[in-house]
C-alpha positions as CSV (number, residue, x, y, z in Angstrom):
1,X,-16.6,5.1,65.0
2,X,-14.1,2.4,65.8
3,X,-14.0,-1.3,65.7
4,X,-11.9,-4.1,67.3
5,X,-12.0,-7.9,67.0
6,X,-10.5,-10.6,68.8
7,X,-8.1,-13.1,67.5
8,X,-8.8,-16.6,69.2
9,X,-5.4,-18.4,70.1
10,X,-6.6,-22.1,69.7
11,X,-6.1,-23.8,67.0
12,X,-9.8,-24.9,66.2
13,X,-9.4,-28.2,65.3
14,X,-5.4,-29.2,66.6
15,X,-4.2,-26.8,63.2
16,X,-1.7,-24.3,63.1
17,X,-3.8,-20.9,64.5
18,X,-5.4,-18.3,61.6
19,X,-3.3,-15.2,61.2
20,X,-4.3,-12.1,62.7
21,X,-4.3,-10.8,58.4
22,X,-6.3,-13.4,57.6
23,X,-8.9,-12.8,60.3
24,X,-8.8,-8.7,59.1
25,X,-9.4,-10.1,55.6
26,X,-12.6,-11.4,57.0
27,X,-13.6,-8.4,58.3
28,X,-13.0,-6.5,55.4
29,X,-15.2,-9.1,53.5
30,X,-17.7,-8.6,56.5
31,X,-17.7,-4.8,55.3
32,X,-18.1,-5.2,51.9
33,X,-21.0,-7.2,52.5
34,X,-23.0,-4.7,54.3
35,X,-21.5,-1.8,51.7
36,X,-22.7,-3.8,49.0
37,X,-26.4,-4.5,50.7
38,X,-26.8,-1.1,51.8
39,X,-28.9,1.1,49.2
40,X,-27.5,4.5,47.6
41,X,-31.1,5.9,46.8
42,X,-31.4,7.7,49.9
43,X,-28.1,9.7,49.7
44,X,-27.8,13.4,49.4
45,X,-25.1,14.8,46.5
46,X,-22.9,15.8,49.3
47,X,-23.1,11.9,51.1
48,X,-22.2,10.9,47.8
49,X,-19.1,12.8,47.8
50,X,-18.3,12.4,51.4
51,X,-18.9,8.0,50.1
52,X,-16.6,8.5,47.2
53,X,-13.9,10.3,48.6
54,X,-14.0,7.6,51.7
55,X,-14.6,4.9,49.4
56,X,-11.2,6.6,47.4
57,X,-8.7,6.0,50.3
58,X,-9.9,2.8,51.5
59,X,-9.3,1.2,48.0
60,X,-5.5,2.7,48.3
61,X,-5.2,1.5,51.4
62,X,-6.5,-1.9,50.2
63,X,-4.2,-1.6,47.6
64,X,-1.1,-0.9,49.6
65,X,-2.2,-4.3,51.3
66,X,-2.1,-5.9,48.4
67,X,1.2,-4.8,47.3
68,X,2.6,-6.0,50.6
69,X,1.1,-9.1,49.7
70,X,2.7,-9.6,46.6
71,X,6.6,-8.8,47.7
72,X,5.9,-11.2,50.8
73,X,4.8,-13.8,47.7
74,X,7.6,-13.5,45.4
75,X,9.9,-13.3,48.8
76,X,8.4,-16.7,50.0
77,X,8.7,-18.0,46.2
78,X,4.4,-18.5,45.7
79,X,5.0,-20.2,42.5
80,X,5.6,-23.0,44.3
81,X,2.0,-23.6,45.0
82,X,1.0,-23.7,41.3
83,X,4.3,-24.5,40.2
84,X,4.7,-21.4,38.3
85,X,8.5,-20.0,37.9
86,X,8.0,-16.7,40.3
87,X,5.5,-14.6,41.5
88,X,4.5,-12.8,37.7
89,X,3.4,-16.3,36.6
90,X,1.6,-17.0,39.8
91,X,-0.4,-13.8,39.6
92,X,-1.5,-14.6,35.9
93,X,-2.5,-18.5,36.6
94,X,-4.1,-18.0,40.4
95,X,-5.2,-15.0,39.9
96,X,-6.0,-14.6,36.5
97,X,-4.6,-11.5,35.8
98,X,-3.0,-10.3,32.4
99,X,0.5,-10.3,31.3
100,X,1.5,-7.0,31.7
101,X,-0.9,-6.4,35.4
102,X,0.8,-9.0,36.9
103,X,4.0,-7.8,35.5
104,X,3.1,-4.1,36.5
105,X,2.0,-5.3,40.1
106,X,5.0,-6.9,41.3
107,X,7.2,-3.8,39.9
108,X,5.1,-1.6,41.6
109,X,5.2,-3.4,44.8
110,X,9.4,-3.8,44.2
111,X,9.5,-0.1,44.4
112,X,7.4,0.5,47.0
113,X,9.5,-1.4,49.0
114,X,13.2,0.1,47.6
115,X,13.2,2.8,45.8
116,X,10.3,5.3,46.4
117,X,8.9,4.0,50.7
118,X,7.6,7.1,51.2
119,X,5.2,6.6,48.3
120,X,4.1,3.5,50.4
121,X,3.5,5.1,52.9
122,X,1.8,8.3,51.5
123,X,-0.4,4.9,49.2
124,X,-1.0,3.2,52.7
125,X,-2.6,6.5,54.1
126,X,-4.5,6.5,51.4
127,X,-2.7,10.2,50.1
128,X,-2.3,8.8,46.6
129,X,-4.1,6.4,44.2
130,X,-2.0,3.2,43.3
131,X,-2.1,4.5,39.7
132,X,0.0,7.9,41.1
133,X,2.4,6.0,43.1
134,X,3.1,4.2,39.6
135,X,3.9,7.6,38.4
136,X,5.7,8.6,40.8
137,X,8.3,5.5,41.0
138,X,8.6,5.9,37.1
139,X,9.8,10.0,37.5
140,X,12.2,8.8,39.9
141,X,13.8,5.3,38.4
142,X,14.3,7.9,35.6
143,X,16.7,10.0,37.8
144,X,20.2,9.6,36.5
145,X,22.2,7.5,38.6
146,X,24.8,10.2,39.7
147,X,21.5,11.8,41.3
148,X,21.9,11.8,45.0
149,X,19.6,9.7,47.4
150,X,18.8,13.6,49.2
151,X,17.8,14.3,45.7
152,X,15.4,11.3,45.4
153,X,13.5,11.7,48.0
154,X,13.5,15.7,47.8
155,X,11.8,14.8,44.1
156,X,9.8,11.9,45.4
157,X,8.3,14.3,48.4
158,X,7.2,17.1,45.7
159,X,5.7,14.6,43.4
160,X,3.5,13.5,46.6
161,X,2.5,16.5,47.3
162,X,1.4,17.2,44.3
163,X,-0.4,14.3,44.0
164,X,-3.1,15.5,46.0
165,X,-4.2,18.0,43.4
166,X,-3.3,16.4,39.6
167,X,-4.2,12.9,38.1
168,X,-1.9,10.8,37.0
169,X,-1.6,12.4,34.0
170,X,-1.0,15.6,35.2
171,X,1.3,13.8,37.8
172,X,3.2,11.9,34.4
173,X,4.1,15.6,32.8
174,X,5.2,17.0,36.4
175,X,7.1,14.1,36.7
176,X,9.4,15.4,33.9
177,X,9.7,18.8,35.1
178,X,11.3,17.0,37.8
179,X,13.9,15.2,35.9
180,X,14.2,19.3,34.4
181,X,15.3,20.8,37.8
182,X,17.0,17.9,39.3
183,X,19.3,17.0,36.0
184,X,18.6,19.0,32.9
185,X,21.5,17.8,30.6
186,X,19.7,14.2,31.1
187,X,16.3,15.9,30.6
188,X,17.3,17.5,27.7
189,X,19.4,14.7,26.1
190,X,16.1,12.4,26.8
191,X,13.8,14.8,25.0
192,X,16.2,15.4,22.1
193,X,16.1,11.4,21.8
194,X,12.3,11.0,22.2
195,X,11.9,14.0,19.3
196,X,14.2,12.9,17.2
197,X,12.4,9.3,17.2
198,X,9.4,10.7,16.5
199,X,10.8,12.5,13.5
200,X,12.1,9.4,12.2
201,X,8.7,7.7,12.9
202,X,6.7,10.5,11.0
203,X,8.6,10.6,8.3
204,X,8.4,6.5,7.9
205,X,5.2,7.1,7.9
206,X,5.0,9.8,5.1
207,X,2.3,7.8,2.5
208,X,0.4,8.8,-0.5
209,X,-2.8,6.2,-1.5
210,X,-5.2,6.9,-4.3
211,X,-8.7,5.4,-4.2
212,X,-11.7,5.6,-5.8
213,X,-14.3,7.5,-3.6
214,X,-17.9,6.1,-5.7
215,X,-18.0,10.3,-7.2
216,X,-18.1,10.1,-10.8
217,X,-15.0,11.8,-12.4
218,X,-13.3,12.3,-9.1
219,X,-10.9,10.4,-7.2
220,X,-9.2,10.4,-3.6
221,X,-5.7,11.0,-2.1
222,X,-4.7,10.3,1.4
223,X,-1.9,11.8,2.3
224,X,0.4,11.3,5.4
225,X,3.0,14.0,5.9
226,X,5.2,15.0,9.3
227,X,3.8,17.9,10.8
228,X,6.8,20.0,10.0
229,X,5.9,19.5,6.1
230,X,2.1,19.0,6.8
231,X,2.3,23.4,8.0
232,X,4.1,23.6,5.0
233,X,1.1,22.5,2.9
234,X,-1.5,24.3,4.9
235,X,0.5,27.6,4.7
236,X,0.8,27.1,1.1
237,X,-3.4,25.8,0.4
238,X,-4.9,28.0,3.1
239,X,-4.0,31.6,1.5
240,X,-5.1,29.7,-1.7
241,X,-8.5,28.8,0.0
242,X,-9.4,32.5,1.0
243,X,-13.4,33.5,0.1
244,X,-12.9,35.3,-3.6
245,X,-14.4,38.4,-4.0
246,X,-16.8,39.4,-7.0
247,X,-19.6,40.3,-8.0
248,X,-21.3,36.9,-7.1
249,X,-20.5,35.9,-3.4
250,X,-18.0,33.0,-2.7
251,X,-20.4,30.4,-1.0
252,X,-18.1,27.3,-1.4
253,X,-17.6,25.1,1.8
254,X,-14.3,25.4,3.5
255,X,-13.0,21.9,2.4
256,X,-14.2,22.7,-1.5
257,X,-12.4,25.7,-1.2
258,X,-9.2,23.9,0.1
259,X,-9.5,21.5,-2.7
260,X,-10.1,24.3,-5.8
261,X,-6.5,25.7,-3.6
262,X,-5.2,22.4,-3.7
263,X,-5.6,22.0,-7.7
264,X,-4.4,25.6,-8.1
265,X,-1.5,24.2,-6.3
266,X,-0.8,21.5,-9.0
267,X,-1.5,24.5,-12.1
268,X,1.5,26.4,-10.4
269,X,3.8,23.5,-9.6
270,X,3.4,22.0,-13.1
271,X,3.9,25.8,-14.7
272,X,7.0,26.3,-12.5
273,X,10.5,26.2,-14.3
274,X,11.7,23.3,-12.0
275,X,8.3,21.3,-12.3
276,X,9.2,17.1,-13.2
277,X,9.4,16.0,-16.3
278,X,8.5,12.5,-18.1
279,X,10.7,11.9,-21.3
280,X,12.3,15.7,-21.3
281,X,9.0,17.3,-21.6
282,X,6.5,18.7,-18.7
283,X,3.4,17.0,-17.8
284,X,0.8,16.7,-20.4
285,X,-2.6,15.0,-21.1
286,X,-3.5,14.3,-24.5
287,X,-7.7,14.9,-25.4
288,X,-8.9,13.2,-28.1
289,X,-12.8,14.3,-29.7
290,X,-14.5,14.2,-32.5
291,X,-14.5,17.0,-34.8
292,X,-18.5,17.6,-34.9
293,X,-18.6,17.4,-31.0
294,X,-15.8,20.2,-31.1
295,X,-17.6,21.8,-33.3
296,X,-21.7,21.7,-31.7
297,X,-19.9,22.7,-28.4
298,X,-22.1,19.6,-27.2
299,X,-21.0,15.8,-26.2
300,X,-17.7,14.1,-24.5
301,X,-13.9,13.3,-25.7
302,X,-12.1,11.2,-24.0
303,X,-8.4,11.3,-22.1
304,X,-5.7,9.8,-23.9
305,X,-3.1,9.1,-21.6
306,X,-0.4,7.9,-23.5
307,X,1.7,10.7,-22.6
308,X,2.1,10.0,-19.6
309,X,1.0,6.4,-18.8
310,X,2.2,4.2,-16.2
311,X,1.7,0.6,-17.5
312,X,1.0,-2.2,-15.2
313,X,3.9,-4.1,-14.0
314,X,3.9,-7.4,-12.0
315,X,4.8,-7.5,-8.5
316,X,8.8,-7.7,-7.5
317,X,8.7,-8.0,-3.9
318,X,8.4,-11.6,-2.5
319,X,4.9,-11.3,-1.1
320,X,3.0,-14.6,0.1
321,X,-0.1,-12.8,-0.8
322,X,-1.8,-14.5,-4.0
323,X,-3.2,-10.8,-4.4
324,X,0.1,-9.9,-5.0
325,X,1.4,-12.7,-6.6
326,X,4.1,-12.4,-9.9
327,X,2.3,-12.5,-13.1
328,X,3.6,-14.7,-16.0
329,X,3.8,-12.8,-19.3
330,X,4.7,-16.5,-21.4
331,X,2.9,-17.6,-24.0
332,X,0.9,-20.5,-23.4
333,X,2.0,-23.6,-25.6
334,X,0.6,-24.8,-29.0
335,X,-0.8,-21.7,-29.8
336,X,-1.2,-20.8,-33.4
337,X,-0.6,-17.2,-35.2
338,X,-4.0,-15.7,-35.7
339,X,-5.0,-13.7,-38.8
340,X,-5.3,-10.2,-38.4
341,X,-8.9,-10.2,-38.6
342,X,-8.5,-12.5,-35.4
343,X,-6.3,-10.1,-34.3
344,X,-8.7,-7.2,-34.1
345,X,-11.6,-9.3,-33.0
346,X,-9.6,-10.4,-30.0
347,X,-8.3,-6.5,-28.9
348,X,-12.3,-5.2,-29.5
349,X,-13.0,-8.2,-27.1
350,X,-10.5,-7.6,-25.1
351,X,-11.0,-3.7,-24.7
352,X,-14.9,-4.5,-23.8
353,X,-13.1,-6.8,-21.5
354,X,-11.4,-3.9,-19.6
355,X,-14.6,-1.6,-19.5
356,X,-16.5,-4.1,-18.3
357,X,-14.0,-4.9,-15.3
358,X,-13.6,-1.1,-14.4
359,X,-17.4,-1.5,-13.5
360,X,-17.9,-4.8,-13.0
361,X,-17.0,-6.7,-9.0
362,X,-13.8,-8.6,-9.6
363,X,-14.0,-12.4,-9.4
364,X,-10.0,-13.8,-8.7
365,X,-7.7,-13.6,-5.6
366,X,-9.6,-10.6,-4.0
367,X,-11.9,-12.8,-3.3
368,X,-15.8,-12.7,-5.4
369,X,-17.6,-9.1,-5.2
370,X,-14.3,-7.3,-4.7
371,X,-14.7,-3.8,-6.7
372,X,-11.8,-3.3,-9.2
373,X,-9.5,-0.3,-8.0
374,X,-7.1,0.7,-10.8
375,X,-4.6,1.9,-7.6
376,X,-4.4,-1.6,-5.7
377,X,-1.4,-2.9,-5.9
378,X,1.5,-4.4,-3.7
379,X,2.1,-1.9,-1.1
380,X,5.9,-2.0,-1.4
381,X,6.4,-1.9,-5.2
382,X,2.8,-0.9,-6.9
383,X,2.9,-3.9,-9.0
384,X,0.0,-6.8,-9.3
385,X,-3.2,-6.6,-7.2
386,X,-6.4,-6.4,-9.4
387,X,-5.0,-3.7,-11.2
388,X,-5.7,-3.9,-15.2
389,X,-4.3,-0.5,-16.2
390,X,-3.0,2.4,-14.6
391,X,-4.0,6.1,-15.6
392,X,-6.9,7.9,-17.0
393,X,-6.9,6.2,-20.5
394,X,-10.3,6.4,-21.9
395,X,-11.8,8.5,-19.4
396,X,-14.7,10.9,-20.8
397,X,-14.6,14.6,-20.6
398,X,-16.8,17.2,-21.3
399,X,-16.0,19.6,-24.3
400,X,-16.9,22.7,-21.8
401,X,-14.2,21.5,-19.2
402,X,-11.9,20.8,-21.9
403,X,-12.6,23.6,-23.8
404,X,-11.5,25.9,-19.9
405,X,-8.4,23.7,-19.5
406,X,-6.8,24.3,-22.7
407,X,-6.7,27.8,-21.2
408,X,-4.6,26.9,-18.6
409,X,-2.5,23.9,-19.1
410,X,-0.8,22.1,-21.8
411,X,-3.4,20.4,-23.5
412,X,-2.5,18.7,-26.7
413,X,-6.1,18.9,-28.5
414,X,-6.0,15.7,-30.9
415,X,-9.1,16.2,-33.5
416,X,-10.0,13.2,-35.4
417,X,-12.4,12.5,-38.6
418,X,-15.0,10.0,-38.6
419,X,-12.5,7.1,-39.5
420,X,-10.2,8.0,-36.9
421,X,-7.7,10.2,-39.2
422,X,-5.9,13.1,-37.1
423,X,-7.5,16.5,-38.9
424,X,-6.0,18.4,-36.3
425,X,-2.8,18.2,-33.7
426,X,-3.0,21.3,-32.0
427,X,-1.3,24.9,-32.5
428,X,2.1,25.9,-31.8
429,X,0.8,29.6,-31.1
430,X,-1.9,28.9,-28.7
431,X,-0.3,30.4,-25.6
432,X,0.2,34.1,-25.2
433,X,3.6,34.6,-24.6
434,X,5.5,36.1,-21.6
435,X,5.3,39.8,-22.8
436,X,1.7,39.5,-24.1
437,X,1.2,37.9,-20.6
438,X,3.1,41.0,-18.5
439,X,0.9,43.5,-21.2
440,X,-2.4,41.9,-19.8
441,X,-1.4,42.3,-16.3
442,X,-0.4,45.9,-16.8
443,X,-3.8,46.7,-18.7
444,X,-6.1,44.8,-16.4
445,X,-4.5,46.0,-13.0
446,X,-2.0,43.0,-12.0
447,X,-4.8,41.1,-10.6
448,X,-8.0,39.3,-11.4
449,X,-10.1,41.3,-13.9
450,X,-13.3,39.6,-12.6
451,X,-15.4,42.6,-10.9
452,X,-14.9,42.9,-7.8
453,X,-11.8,40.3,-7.3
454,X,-8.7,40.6,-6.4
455,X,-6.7,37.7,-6.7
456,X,-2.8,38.9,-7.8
457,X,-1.7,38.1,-11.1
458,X,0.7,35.1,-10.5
459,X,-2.1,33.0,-9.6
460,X,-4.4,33.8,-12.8
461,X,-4.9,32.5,-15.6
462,X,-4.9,33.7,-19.7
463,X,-8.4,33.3,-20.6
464,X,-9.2,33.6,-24.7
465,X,-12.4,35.7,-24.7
466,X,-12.7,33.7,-28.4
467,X,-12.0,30.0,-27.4
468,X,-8.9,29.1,-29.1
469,X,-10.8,25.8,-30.4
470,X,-13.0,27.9,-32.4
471,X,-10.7,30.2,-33.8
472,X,-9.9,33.0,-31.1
473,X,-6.1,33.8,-31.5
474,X,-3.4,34.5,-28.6
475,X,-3.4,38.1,-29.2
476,X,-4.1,41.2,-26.7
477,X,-7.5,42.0,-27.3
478,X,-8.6,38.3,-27.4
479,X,-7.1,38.2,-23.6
480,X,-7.9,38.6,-19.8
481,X,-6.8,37.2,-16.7
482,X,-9.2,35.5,-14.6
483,X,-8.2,33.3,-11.7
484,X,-9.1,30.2,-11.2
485,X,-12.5,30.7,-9.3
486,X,-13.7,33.0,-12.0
487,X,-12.3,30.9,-15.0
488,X,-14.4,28.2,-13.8
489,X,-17.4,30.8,-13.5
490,X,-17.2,32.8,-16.9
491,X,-16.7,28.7,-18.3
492,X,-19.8,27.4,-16.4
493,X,-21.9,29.0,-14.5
494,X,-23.1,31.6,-17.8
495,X,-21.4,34.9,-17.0
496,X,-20.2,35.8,-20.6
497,X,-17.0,38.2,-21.3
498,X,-16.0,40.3,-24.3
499,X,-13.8,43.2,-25.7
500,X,-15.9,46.6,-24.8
501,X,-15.0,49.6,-26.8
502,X,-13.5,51.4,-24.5
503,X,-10.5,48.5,-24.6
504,X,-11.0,46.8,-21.7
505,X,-13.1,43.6,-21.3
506,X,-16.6,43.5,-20.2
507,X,-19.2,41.3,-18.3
508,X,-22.7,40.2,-18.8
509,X,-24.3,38.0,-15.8
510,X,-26.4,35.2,-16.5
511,X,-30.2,36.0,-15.5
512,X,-30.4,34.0,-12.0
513,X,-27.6,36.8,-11.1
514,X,-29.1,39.6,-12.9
515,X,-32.5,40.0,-14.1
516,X,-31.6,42.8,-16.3
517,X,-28.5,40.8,-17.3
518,X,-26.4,44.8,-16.8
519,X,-23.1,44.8,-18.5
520,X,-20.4,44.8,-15.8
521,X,-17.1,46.9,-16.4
522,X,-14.5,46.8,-13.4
C-alpha cells in the first residue's frame, strides 16, 4: 500500500511556505497516532513478528532522519536559537538529552556523513540498527591511518553485512577481527596495550580486608587477587579440598571443604623452611589455662597474643575523615601520680572497658550504634578507626581444640597456678623429630593411617595417641599420622586410637558410627 500528500505552495497567512520535511513530519505523527490507537489483542504470533520486524526498520529509518537532522543543525549553527555554544549543548537544553547522548548523536551523525556513508545508507534502508552503525564507525575510525580508503570501505561493507545476523555486541567483537585482517601489527600492539592495562589494574586492585562475620570464634577474609595468581590459589586449595576417604563418608559442603584446604594451606606455609618470621622466630600463639581445666579435660583458656601482637597505631596518612583522625598520646595537664592501688583499679577498669567495647555498639566518630570492628582502620595505613586492639588477645579456646593444635603447630602451652604463677612453660621435646617423623611414615604406609584414607604423608600431621598435655611422650609407639580431616575426627567427633599389639595403631568408632563400636585396623 502506498501514500502521497500534497504540499500546498501558498504561504497560509503571507509567511514563508512549510517545508515539504516538515509537512512529512506530520504525517509521520498522523501515523503514530493511528499505531498508537490501534489494539494489539487481536494479533496472531506471526503478525507480531511481521509488526516488530516492520516496526524495526522504520525506527532506523526514523533514526537516519534524525541524524540528518542534527549535521544540518550543527551545519546551520542551532545553538543560536537557545544560545548554546554548538549543536551538543543545544541537544541537551532543547531537547533534554544527556551529556554523553547528545555527545554520541552528533558523532554518530559526523560519521555518517564522512567516514562510514555507506553505513547511512545501509541505516536509512533500515539494514542496520543506529546502535550497529555506532559499531561499525568505531571498527573503522580505529583503522590505522596508513590503511587505504579501498580498505575502509572493503571493512565497512563486511561489517554491514554482517550486521544483518549479530547484535551489536557480536558486531563490537567482529569489529576487531577486522582491525586483525586489515592491520595486525596495530591489532596486536592494541591488544598487548589493553592487556597489559588490565594487568596493572588487577594487580592495583589486589586487597586483603578482615571483618567480623557475627560466627562466634570465626572471622572473614576477602581477598582480591589477578586471575593469574587467583589459578594459582585454586590449583593449590582445590587438590586440598578433594572428598577424604574413610571409614565415615566425607559429607562436608564444597566451600567447608575449601576452607579446611585453605587452613591446611596456612599449617604447610607456616611449617615450610622459608615461612615469615616476627623477631627471628616462626609464627606462634601463646595459650594460657589454668592448671585444673588442663587437667578435667573440661572448660576454656584463652589466646595470649603477645607473640605476635600488632599494637594499635594512630593514623599517618592525612585523611579529612574524623574516623581516621591522628590520635594524641599527651598527657592531659595537672594530672597527679596515682598510687599503685589506683593504678590497678584504673587497668581492671580499663580492661572491663575493652570487653565491654568488643561487644558493645560504639558511640564516637562512627557515628552512635556503629559495631566495634577490631580490623577498621584507615584504608591506606591501618592506623585509627574504632579500632581498640588488634589481634586475638584474650580470646577463649576450648581445651579439646587446644589440646588437637598442639599436635600440629607450635603452641607454647603457658600453665598457670591459681595466683597466676607460671607452673608450666612447655616442653622442649614435644615434637617428634624428623627421623621419628620419616619412621612413622614408613610403618604406617606414607599416607594417612586413618582406615580407609589416603591422604599422602606431606600433608598429615603427628598425632600423640597419649596427649602430650597429659603425659604422652614424642616417641614411636605414642605416634600416627592422621591428616587434617581425621585429626579433627579422632579429636572430636569420638573415634578413639591406640597402640594394638600387633604394633600398629588401632580404631574404635564412637556408637552413632558403630553400634558394636568394632575395633578398626587398616
Amino acid at each position: 500500500m502506498s501514500s502521497s500528500f500534497q504540499v500546498s505552495s501558498g504561504d497560509g497567512g503571507g509567511g514563508r511556505p512549510p517545508h515539504p520535511l516538515l509537512a512529512a513530519l506530520e504525517l509521520l505523527a498522523a501515523a503514530n497516532d493511528v499505531v498508537l490507537s490501534t489494539s494489539v489483542v487481536s494479533l496472531t504470533e506471526e503478525q507480531v513478528g511481521e509488526a516488530l520486524e516492520a516496526f524495526s526498520k522504520e525506527i532506523a529509518r526514523t533514526n537516519a532522519g534524525l541524524l540528518r537532522l542534527v549535521r544540518q543543525a550543527e551545519a546551520c549553527d542551532v545553538g543560536k536559537l537557545t544560545g548554546a555554544p554548538n549543536a551538543t549543548v543545544y541537544l541537551r537544553t532543547a531537547l533534554r538529552m544527556s551529556k554523553h547522548e547528545s555527545s554520541a548523536v552528533v558523532g554518530l551523525a559526523r560519521d555518517l556523513d564522512k567516514a562510514v556513508p555507506s553505513t547511512g545508507e545501509a541505516l536509512a534502508r533500515g539494514a542496520v540498527s543506529v546502535r550497529q552503525a555506532q559499531v561499525i564507525a568505531d571498527a573503522v575510525k580505529k583503522l590505522p591511518d596508513y590503511v587505504g580508503a579501498d580498505e575502509r570501505h572493503e571493512a565497512e561493507g563486511f561489517l554491514i553485512g554482517k550486521a544483518r545476523f549479530h547484535n551489536p555486541d557480536e558486531l563490537r567483537v567482529l569489529g576487531t577481527k577486522v582491525l586483525e585482517r586489515v592491520a595486525p601489527e596495530e591489532y596486536y600492539r592494541q591488544l598487548g596495550e589493553e592487556l597489559a592495562r588490565k594487568d596493572r589494574t588487577a594487580e592495583q586492585k589486589r586487597s586483603l580486608r578482615y571483618s567480623p562475620n557475627g560466627v562466634p570464634q570465626s572471622e572473614s577474609v576477602h581477598i582480591s587477587l589477578p586471575a593469574w595468581e587467583m589459578e594459582l590459589l585454586r590449583k593449590l586449595i582445590e587438590p586440598l579440598a578433594e572428598p577424604v576417604k574413610g571409614a565415615d563418608p566425607d559429607r562436608r559442603p564444597i566451600d567447608q571443604r575449601r576452607g579446611d584446604a585453605f587452613a591446611e594451606l596456612l599449617s604447610l606455609l607456616a611449617a615450610a623452611a622459608k615461612a615469615p618470621v616476627r623477631g627471628g622466630r616462626p609464627p606462634q600463639v601463646a595459650v594460657t589455662i589454668p592448671l585444673d581445666t588442663l587437667l578435667k579435660g573440661t572448660g576454656a583458656g584463652t589466646v595470649d597474643d603477645t607473640a605476635t601482637v600488632v599494637r594499635p597505631r594512630p593514623c599517618t596518612c592525612p585523611c579529612t575523615d574524623p574516623k581516621y583522625a591522628k590520635q594524641s598520646t599527651k598527657k592531659p595537664a595537672n594530672t597527679e601520680e596515682p598510687t599503685s592501688t589506683e593504678t590497678e583499679g584504673q587497668a581492671e577498669d580499663q580492661v572491663n572497658k575493652e570487653k565491654r567495647r568488643s561487644t558493645e555498639p560504639e558511640k564516637g566518630p562512627a557515628g552512635p550504634g556503629t559495631a566495634v570492628d577490631p580490623h577498621d582502620g584507615c584504608p591506606t595505613c591501618g592506623g585509627g578507626g574504632s579500632a581498640r586492639y588488634l589481634g586475638t588477645d584474650g580470646k577463649p579456646i576450648s581445651v579439646a581444640t587446644m589440646r588437637r593444635l598442639a599436635c600440629e603447630a607450635d603452641l607454647i602451652p603457658v600453665v598457670l597456678g591459681g595466683d597466676g604463677q607460671v607452673l608450666d612453660l612447655g616442653r622442649s621435646d614435644r615434637f617428634f623429630k624428623e627421623h621419628q617423623r620419616r619412621a612413622l611414615a614408613i610403618r604406617d604406609g606414607h599416607h594417612c593411617h586413618f582406615p580407609g584414607c589416603q591422604i599422602p604423608e606431606p600433608r598429615c600431621i603427628t598425632h600423640h595417641l597419649k596427649p602430650w598435655d597429659d603425659g604422652g611422650s614424642p616417641d614411636l609407639a605414642n605416634g600416627v599420622l592422621l591428616c587434617r580431616y581425621h585429626h579433627v575426627t579422632v579429636h572430636h567427633k569420638g573415634w578413639q586410637v591406640r597402640m594394638g599389639t600387633h604394633g600398629h595403631p588401632e580404631y574404635t568408632p564412637p556408637e552413632w558410627s558403630d553400634p558394636q563400636r568394632r575395633v578398626l585396623r587398616p
